[in-house]
C-alpha positions as CSV (number, residue, x, y, z in Angstrom):
1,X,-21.5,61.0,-29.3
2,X,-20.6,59.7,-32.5
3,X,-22.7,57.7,-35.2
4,X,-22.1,55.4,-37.7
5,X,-24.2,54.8,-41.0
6,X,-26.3,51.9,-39.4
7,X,-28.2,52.9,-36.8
8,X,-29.0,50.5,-33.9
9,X,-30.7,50.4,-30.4
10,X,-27.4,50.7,-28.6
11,X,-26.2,53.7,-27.3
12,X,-23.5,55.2,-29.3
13,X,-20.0,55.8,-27.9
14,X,-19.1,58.9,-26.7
15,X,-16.3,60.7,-25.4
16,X,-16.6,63.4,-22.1
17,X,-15.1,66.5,-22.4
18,X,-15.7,69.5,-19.8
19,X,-16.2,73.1,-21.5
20,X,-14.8,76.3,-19.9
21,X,-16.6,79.4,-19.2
22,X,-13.6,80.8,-21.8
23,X,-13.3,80.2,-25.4
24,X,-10.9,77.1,-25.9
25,X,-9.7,74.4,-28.5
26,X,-10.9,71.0,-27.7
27,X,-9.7,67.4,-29.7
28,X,-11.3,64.3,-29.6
29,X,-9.0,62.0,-31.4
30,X,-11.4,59.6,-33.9
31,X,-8.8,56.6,-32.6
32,X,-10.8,56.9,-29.1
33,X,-13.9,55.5,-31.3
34,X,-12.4,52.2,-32.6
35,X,-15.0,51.8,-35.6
36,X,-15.3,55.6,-36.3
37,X,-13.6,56.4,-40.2
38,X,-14.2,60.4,-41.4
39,X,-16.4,58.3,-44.8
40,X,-18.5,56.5,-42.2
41,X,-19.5,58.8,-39.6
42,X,-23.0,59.1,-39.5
43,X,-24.0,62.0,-36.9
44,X,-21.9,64.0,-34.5
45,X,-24.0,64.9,-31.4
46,X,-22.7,67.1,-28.7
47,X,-25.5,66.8,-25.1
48,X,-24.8,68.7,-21.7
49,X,-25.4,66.4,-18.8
50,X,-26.2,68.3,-15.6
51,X,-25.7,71.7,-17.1
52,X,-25.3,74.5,-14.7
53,X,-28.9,76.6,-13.4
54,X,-29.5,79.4,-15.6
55,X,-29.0,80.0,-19.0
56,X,-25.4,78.9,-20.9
57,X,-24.5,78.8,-24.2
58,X,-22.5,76.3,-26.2
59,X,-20.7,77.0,-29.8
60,X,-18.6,75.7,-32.2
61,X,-16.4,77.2,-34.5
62,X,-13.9,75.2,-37.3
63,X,-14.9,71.9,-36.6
64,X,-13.0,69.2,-38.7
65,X,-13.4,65.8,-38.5
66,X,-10.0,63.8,-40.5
């Protein structure tokens, strides 16, 4: 999900994205968030939905946002 400066009662957009059980590179082009500009992003938020039993684990490494 991705947040502007103002924050408001509506649910921010967001973008799926399904994560392997093996290290891979993942791109979420900013043009799928029509208002979204790297000086006015607010907060980045990354949430598992339905996440598999057990434990799992979820990194990031080199994130740029441009």
């Amino acid at each position: 999900m991705l947040f502007g400066p103002d924050v408001s009662a509506s649910v921010p957009p967001g973008m799926a994205f399904k994560a392997s059980p093996e290290w891979t590179e993942v791109e979420i082009p900013l043009s799928r968030f029509p208002a979204a500009t790297p000086g006015l992003i607010g907060d980045l938020a990354f949430v598992a939905q339905a996440p598999p039993p057990g434990r799992f684990a979820f990194e990031l490494d080199d994130m740029e946002i441009r």
